[in-house]
MISEKOL-112640 format. One line per field, with one value per residue (C-alpha): residue in one letter; residue number from 1; x, y, z. Coordinates in Angstrom, 3 decimals, padded with zeros to 6 digits. Example, Ala and Ser with C-alpha at 12.3 -4.5 7.8 and 13.67 -1.06 7.14 Angstrom:
2
res c(a s)
n c(1 2)
east c(012.300 013.670)
north c(-004.500 -001.060)
up c(007.800 007.140)
This chain:
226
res c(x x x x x x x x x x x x x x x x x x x x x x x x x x x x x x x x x x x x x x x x x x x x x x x x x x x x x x x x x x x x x x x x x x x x x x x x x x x x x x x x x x x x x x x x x x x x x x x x x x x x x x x x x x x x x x x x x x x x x x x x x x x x x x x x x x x x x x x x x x x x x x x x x x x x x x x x x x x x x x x x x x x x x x x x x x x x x x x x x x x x x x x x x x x x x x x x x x x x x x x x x x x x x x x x x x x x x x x x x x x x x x x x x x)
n c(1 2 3 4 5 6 7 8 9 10 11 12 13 14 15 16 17 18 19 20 21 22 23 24 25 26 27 28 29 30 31 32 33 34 35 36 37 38 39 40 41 42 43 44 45 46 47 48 49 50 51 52 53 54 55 56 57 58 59 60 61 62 63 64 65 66 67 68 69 70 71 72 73 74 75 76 77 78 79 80 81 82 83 84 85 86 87 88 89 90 91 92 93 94 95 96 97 98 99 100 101 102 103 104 105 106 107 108 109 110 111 112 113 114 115 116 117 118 119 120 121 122 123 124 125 126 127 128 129 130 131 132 133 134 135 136 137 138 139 140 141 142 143 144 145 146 147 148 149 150 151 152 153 154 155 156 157 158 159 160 161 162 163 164 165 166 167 168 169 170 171 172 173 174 175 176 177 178 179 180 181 182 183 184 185 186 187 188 189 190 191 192 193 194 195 196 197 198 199 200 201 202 203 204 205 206 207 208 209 210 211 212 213 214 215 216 217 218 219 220 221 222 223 224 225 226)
east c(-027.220 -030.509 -032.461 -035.249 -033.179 -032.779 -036.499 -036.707 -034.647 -036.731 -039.914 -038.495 -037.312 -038.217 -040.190 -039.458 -035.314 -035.814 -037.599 -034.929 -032.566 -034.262 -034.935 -031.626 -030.283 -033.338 -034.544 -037.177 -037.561 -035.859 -037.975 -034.587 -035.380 -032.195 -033.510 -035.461 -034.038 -030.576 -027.219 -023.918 -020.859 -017.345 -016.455 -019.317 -021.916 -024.781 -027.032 -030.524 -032.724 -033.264 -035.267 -036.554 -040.351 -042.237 -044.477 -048.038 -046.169 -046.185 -049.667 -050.893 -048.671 -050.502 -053.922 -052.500 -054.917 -057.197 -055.049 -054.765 -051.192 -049.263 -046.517 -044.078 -045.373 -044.589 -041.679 -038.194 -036.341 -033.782 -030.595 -027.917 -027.025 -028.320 -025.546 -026.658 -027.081 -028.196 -031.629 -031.322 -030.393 -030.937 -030.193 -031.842 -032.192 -034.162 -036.790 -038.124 -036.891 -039.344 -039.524 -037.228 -037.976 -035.923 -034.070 -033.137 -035.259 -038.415 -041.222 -043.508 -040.929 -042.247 -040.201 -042.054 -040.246 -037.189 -039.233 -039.882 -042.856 -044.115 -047.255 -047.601 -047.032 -049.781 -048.960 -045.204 -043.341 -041.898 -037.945 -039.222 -041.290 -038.697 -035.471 -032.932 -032.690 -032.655 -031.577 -028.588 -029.596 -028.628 -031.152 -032.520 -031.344 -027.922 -027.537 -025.079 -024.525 -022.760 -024.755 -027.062 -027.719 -025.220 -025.645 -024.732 -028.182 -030.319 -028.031 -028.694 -027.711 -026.564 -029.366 -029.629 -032.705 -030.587 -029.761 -033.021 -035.203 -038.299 -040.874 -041.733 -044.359 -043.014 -040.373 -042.611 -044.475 -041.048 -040.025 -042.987 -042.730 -039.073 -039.561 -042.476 -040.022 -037.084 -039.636 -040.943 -037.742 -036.493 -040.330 -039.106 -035.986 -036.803 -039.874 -037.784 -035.217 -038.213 -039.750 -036.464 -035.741 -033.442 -035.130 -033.070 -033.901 -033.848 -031.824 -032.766 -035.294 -035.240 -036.114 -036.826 -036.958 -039.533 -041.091 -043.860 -042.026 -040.301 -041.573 -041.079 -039.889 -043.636 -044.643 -046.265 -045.551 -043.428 -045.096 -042.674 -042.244 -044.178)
north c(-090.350 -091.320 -089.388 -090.979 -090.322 -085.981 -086.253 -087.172 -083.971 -081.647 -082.857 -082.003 -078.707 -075.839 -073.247 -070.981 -071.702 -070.908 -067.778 -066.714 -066.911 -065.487 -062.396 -062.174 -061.412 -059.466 -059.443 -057.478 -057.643 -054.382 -055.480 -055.374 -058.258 -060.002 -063.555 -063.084 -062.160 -063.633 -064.000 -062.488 -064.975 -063.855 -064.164 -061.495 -063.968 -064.416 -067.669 -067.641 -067.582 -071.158 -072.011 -075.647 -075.950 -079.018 -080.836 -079.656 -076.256 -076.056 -077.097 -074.650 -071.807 -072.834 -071.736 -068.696 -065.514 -067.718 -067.870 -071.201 -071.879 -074.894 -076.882 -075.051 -071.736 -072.365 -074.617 -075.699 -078.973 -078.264 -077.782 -079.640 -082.682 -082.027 -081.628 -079.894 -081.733 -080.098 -079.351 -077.987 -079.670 -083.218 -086.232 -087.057 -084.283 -084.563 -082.032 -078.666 -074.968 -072.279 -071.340 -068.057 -065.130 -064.670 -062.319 -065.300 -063.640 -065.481 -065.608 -064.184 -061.487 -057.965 -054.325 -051.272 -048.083 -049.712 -051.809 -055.758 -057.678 -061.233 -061.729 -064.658 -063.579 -065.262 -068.771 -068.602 -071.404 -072.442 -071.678 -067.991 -067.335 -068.759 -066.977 -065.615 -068.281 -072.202 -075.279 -077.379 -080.896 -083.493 -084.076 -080.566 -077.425 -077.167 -074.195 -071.440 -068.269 -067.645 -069.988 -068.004 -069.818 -071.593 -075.404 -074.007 -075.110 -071.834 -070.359 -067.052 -066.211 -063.391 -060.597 -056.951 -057.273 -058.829 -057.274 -054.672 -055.013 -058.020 -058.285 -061.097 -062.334 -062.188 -063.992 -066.702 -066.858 -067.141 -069.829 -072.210 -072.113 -072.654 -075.666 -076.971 -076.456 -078.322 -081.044 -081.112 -081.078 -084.328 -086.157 -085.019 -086.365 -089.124 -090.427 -089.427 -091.791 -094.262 -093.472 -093.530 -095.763 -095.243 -093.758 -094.282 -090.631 -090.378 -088.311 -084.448 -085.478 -084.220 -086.738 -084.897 -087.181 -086.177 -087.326 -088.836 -089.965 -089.630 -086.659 -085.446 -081.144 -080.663 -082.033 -085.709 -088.580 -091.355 -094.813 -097.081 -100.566 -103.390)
up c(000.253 -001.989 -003.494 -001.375 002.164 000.410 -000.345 003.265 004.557 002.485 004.007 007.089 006.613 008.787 007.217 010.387 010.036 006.344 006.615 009.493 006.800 003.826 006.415 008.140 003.999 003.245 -000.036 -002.695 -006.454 -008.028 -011.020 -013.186 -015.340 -015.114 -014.038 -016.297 -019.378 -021.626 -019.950 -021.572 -021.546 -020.540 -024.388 -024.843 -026.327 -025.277 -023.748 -023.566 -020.442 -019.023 -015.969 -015.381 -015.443 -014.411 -016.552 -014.871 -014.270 -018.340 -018.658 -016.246 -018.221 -021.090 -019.728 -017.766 -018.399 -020.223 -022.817 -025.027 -026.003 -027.651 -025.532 -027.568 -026.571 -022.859 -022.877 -024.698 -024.247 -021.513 -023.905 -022.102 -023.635 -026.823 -029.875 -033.588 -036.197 -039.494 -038.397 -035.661 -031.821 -031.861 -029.212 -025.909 -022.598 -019.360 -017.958 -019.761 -019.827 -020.262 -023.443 -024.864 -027.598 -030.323 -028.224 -025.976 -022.765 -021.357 -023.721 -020.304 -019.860 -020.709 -019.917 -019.964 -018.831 -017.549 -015.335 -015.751 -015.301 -015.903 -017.705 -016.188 -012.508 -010.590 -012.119 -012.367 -011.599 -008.215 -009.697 -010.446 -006.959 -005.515 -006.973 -005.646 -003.058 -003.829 -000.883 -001.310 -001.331 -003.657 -006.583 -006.191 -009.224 -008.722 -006.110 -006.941 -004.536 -000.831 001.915 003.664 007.102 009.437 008.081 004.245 003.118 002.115 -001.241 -002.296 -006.042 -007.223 -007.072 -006.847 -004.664 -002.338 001.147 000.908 004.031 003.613 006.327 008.317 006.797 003.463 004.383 005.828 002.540 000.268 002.650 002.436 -001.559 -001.114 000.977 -001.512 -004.732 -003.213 -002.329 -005.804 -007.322 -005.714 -006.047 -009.889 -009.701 -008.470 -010.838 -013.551 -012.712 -012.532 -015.322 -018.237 -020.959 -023.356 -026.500 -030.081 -031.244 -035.537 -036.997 -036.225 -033.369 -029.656 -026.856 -023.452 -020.576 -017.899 -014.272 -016.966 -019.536 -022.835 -025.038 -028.271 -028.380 -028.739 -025.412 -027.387 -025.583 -027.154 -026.291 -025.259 -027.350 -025.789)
């Protein structure tokens, strides 16, 4: 199936059968920080946070709370794909990750008292409003957890808010911004396959391919060769 014919299906999702899903599980945020914060490995290393942002989603971080902050302070070049040279990670990757602290947790993530918070809360992106549930289509983030409706399509990811009791209208509210995200995603998907070129990245450099573009790691665009 295209990515157009997906794109198609997620336009046409029911916000109603979505938010009889999300409610039938139940869900509320236990504030422990984990989506938010470094995973361990099974080896006992550890990986650092990484949730895809969208271009506009970093340039709207960057203004959050009036604040004024570089590319770099909001997002990373998705690591997958990219190998390390002497420098530092080098090669070509597609989309962004928000950015980590040297800890490896979100650079918005805060902890006071045991409890987490986002600094960024009201303008989070759609894969953190969203979370702990994603839809399984093709071209969308790759959906991990048990199926939470009939069809398979509604995932639910591992969670400790999981299974706690979420009213109605909640519900309805988590659905529509699950329905826009998987939309977005594919519209992503898909004008990033439009948009890419091969880029011959020098030695040391990192090439993120995005719905607009190429981009250097600090969000510049690289003008293609006439």
């Amino acid at each position: 199936m295209s990515l157009e014919d997906e794109l198609d299906r997620a336009r046409r999702l029911d916000t109603a059968a979505l938010a009889d899903a999300i409610e039938s599980l139940g869900f509320e945020c236990t504030r422990c920080g984990a989506c938010c914060t470094r995973e361990e490995t099974p080896d006992g290393d550890t990986e650092p946070h990484t949730a895809t942002v969208f271009p506009d989603e970093v340039r709207t971080l960057q203004q959050a709370g009036d604040a004024d902050r570089e590319w770099r302070d909001v997002a990373r070049p998705m690591p997958y794909g990219l190998s390390e040279g002497d420098d530092g990670p080098e090669g070509e990757t597609f989309e962004w990750a928000l950015q980590t602290d040297a800890c490896g947790d979100c650079a918005f993530y805060e902890e006071t008292d045991g409890l987490g918070a986002c600094t960024v809360h009201a303008d989070r992106p759609l894969i953190c409003e969203t979370y702990p549930f994603s839809v399984a289509l093709d071209g969308t983030a790759e959906p991990a957890g048990e199926p939470v409706d009939a069809e398979g399509i509604v995932r639910a990811h591992e969670c400790e808010g999981l299974g706690r009791e979420i009213s109605r209208e909640d519900a309805e509210e988590l659905a529509v911004a699950l329905k826009t995200r998987t939309v977005r995603e594919l519209e992503e998907a898909i004008a990033l396959r439009d948009q890419y070129e091969p880029v011959d990245a020098d030695d040391g450099e990192v090439v993120v391919h995005d719905s607009e573009g190429a981009k250097r790691a600090d969000g510049t665009t690289i003008e293609r060769a006439e």
